[in-house]
C-alpha positions in Angstrom: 50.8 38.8 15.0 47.9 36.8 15.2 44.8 37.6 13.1 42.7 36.5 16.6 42.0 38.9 19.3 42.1 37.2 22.7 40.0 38.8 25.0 39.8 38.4 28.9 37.3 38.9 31.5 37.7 38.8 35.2 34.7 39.2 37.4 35.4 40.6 41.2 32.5 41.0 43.5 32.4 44.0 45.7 28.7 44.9 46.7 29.1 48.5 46.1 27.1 51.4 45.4 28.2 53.6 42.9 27.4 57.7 42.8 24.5 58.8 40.6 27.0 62.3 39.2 29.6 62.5 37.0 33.1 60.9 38.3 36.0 62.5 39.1 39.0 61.3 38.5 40.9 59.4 40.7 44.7 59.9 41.5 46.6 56.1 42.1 49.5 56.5 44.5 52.9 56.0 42.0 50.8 55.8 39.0 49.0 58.5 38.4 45.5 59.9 37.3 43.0 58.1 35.7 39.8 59.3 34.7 36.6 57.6 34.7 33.6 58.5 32.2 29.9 57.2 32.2 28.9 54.4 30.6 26.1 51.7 30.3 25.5 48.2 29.1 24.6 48.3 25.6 22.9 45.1 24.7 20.0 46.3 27.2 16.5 46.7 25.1 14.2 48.2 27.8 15.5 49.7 31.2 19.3 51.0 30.9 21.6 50.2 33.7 24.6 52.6 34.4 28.3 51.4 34.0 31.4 53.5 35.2 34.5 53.0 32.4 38.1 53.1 33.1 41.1 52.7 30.6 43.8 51.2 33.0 45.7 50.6 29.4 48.1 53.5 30.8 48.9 51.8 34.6 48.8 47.8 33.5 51.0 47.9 30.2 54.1 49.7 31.6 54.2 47.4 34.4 52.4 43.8 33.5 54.4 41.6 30.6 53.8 38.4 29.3 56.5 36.7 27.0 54.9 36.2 23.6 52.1 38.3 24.1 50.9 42.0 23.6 48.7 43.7 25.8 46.5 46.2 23.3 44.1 47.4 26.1 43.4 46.7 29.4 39.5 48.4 30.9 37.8 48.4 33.9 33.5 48.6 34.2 32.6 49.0 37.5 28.7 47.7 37.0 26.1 49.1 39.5 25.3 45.8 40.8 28.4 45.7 43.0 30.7 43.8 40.4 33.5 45.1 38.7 34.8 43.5 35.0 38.8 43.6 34.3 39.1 43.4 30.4 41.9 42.3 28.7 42.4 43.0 25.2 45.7 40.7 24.1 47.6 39.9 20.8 49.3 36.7 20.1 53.0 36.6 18.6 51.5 32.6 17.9 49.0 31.7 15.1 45.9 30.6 17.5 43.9 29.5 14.6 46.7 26.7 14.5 46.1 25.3 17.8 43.5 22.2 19.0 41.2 23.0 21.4 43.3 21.5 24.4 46.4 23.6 23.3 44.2 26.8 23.2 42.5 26.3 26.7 46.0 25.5 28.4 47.6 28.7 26.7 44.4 30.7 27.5 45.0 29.3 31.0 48.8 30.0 31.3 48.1 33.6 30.4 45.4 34.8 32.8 48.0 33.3 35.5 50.4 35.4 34.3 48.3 38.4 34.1 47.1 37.4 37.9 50.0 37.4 39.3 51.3 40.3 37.8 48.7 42.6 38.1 47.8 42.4 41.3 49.5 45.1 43.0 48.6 47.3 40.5 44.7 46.7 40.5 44.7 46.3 44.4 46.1 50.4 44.6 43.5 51.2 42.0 40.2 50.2 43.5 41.7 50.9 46.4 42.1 54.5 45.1 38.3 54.7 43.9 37.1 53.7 47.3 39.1 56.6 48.5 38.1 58.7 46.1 34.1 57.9 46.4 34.2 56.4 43.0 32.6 53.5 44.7 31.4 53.1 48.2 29.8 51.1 50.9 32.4 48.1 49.7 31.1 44.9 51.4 34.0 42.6 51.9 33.7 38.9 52.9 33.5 38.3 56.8 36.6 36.3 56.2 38.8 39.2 54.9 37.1 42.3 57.0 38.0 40.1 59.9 41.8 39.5 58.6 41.8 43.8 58.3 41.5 43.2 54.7 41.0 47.0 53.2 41.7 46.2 49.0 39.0 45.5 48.1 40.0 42.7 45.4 38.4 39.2 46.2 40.8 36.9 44.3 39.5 33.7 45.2 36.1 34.6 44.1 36.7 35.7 40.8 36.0 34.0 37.8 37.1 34.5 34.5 35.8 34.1 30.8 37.9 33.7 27.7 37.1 34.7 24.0 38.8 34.6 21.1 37.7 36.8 18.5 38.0 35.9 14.5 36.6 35.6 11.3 35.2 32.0 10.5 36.5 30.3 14.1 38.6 27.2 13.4 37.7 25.5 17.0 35.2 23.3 17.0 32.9 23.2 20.7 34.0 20.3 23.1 32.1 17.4 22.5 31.3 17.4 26.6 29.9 21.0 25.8 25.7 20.1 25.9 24.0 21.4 22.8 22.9 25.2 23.3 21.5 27.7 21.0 24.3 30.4 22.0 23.0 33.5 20.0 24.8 34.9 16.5 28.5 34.8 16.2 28.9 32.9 19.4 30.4 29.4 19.7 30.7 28.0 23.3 33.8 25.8 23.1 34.2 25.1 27.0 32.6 26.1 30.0 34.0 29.9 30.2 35.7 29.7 27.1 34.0 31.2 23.8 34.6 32.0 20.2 33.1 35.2 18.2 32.8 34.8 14.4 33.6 38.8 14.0 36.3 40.9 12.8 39.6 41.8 15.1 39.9 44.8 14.4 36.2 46.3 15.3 36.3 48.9 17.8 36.6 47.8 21.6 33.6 49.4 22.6 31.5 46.7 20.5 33.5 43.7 21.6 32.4 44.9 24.8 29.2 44.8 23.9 29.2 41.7 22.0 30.5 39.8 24.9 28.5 41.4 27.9 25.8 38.6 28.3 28.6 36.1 28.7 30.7 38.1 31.2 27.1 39.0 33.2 27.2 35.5 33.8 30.3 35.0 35.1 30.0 38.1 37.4 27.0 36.1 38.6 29.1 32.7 39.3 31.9 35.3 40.8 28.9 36.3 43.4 27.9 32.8 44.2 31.5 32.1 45.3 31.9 34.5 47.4 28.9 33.3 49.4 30.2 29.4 48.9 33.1 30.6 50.6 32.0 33.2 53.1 29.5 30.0 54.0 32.5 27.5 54.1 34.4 29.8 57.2 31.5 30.5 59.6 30.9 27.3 58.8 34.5 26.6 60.3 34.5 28.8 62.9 31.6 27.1 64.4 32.8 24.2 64.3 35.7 24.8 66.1 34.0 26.3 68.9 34.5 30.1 67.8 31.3 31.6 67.3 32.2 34.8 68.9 34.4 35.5 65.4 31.4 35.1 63.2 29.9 38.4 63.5 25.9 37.8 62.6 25.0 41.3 61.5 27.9 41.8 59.5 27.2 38.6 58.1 23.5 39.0 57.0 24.8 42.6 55.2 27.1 40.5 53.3 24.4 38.3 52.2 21.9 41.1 51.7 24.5 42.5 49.1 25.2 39.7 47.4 21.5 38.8 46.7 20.8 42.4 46.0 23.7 42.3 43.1 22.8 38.8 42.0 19.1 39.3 41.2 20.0 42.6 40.0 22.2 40.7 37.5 19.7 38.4 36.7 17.2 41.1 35.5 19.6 40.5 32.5 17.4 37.8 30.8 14.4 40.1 31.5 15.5 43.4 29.4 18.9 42.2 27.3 18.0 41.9 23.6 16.7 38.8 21.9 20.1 37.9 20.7 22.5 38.7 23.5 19.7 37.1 25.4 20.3 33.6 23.9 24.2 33.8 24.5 23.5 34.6 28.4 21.1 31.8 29.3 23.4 29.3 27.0 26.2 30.4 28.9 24.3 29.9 32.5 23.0 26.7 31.1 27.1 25.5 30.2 28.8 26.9 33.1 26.2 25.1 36.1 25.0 28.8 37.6 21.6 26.9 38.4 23.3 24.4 40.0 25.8 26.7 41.5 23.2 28.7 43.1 20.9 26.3 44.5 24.2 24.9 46.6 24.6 28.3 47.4 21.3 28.3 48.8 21.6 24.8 50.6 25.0 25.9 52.3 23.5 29.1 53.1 20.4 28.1 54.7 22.2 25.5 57.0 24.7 28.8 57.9 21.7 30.5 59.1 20.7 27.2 61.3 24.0 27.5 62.7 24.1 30.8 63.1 20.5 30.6 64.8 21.7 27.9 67.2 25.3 29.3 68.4 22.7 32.6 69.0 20.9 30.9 71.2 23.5 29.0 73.0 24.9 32.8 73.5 21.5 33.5 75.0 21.3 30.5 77.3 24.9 31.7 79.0 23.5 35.1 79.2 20.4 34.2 81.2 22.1 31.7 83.2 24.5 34.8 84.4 21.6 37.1 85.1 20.0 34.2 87.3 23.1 34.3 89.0 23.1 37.6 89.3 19.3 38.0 90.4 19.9 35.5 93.3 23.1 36.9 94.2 21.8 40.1 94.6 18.3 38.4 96.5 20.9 36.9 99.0 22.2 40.5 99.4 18.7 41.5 100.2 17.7 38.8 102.6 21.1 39.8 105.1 20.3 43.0 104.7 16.8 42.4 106.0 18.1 39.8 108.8 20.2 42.9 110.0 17.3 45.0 110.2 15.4 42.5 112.3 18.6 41.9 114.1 18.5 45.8 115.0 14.8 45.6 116.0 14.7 42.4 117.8 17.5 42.9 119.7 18.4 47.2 120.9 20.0 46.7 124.3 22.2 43.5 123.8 26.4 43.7 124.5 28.4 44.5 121.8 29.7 41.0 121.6 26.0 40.0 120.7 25.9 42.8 117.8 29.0 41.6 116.0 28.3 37.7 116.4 24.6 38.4 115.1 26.7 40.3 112.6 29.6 38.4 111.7 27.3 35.6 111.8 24.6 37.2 108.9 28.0 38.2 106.6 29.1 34.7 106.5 26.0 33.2 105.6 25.7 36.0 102.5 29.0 35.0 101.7 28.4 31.3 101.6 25.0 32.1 99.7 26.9 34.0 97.6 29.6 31.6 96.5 27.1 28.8 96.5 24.8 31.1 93.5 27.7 32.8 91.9 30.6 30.6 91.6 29.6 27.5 89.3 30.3 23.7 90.4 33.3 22.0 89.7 33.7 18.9 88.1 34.4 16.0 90.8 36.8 13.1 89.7 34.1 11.1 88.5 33.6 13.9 85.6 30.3 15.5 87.3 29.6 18.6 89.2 29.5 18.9 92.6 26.2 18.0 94.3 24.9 16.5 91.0 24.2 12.3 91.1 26.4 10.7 89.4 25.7 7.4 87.0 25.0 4.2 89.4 27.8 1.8 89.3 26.7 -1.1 87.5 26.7 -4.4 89.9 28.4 -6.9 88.9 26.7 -10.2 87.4 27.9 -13.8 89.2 28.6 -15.9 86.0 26.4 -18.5 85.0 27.0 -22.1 86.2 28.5 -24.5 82.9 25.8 -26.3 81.6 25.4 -29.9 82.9 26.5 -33.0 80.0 23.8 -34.5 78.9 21.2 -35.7 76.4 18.8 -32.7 77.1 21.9 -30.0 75.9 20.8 -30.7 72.9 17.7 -30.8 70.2 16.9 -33.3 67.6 15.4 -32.1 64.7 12.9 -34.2 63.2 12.8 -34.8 60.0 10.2 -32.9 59.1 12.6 -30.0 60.7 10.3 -29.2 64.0 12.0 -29.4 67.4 10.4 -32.3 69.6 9.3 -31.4 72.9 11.6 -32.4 75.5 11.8 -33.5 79.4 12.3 -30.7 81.6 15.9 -30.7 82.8 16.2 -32.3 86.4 17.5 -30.5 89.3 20.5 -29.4 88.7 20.9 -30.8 85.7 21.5 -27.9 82.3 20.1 -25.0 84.7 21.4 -21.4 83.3 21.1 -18.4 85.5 18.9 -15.9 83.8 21.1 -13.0 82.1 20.7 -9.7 84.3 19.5 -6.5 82.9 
């Protein structure tokens, strides 16, 4: 085996709450009982924040193979701002310390799409369990997937993943595109996402853990950011195919109330992480574009709201436009009703053929009022409604008369290039109707 320790973290965004006591376990249909214990993030100096640890070494290894590859560990930390780390812990039948760069990053990828596809199933049952089991609660999926009747609550096309390889006396050296960054001790940024730890294999997990934590808090940040990129991409959609009754607005703004809750929650990092996991977190924000990534995030965001705002009030318009119907319709009720009443007062001793054409004659003008407020115009052949003016037609212009041969068709230029005044035309002679507007 390989004297490098490859180490994987996926990010998945949930935007859950977590309980404040002690977990319980939590039983995985087909798989069994796992058991969650408290935890917290280590490289914090000042205020602690609370993690809950799961070994899913037991559930993942049986179950998730990769040819040339040996899965040592597999954990999960659920973090209390509504993210939730996947870690890998993987052995190499290859000497990595042999390969280039390029050769590492393409295994590195080829792996974690292995591992993806394989694990899927497996990781879907078991957060699906701890939602079940109150482990974690209040899950705030993307509109997209709540709508679809999405209930796992892995994101996959949000989550992002870092890479590090763990060895004494790293071989790589960074990518020259890779700006220059003061990344902390033992850290070496070779690629955006992709790191190297001058450290010893065979420390203790818990330590790699924390070693790598300011790097994987970023990354649980970028996983947040796209979610909203693509929670904003389909109501963005949906609008704009005329579908704004599918874009629920509430359920909406919870989403983004989470998100920006977990993010800035996440971001508190910089604030109370130690001086030296501090410098690896803010060279890996500065290498992977989370700046950038967020202030798109913002831009798409805010013109979501516009739309949002706008599709609201085009909702409102149709609503008061069938209470006015309403309102009249129900005024028209109220006038025949009234005519009757005169009707009755005006007119006591008349035949009975009187009473029913005064009444006959009162329905059908409440029906024809009625029809007339409550049943909308139809479009004529000309494309407008009925009763509305239509566009003029557009007379047609007589075309102007050829202009008469002659001398005066033309100007001569002197040569200091002014035009010389000329005769004015005789009857008849170059006349041009005047254009008509």
């Amino acid at each position: 085996m390989s004297d490098v320790l490859h180490l994987q973290c996926r990010a998945y965004p949930l935007h859950h709450s977590t309980p404040a006591d002690t977990p319980a376990p939590v039983a995985v249909p087909d798989l069994g009982e796992l058991r969650p214990v408290p935890g917290s993030l280590q490289s914090l100096a000042y205020n602690p924040d609370a993690t809950v640890e799961m070994d899913l070494t037991s559930v993942v290894k049986p179950a998730v193979g990769v040819p040339g590859v040996e899965i040592v560990a597999c954990h999960a930390r659920i973090l209390s701002a509504g993210t939730v780390l996947v870690i890998y812990a993987l052995r190499h039948e290859a000497d990595l310390r042999l390969l280039e760069l390029p050769e590492l990053d393409a295994l590195d990828a080829s792996v974690n799409r292995a591992l993806r596809e394989a694990d899927g199933a497996i990781l879907s049952a078991v957060l699906a369990a701890s939602v079940s089991s109150g482990l974690v609660s209040d899950v705030a999926l993307r509109p997209d997937l709540a709508l679809n009747g999405e209930h796992s609550p892995i994101d996959r096309r949000s989550a992002r993943y870092n890479a590090h390889f763990v060895t004494d006396n790293p071989p790589w050296p960074p990518d020259p595109r890779v700006p220059e960054v003061i990344s902390g001790p033992d850290c070496r940024i070779l690629l955006p996402y992709t790191y190297a730890w001058d450290r010893d294999p065979a420390v203790a997990l818990d330590e790699l853990f924390t070693m790598t934590e300011p790097t994987d808090i970023a990354v649980a940040q970028q996983s947040l950011l796209v979610g909203a990129l693509i929670a904003g991409r389909w109501v963005l959609a949906d609008l704009a195919r005329g579908y704004p009754d599918s874009a629920d607005v509430h359920a909406f703004r919870r989403f983004l109330d989470g998100l920006w809750s977990d993010f800035h929650h996440l971001d508190s990092y910089r604030i109370e992480s130690t001086q030296g996991h501090r410098a690896a977190y803010l060279a890996a924000r500065q290498v992977i574009g989370l700046d950038d990534t967020q202030e798109r995030a913002d831009k798409l965001l805010g013109y979501v709201s516009n739309s949002l705002l706008a599709a609201a009030s085009m909702r409102s318009e149709a609503l008061d436009t069938r209470l006015n119907r309403l309102a009249a319709a129900l005024a028209v009720v109220s006038a025949a009703s009234f005519g009757l009443d005169i009707a009755v007062f005006v007119l006591p001793k008349v035949s009975l053929e009187t009473k029913l054409g005064v009444v006959a004659g009162l329905i059908g003008m409440a029906v024809s009022c009625l029809m007339a407020v409550i049943v909308p115009g139809r479009a004529g052949p000309g494309g407008t409604a009925r009763g509305s003016a239509g566009p003029r037609p557009r007379t047609a212009l007589a075309p102007a008369p050829p202009p008469a041969r002659g001398p005066a068709r033309y100007a001569r230029r002197s040569p200091r290039g002014d035009v010389p005044p000329q005769r004015p035309p005789a009857d008849g002679e170059g006349a041009v109707a005047a254009p008509g507007r």
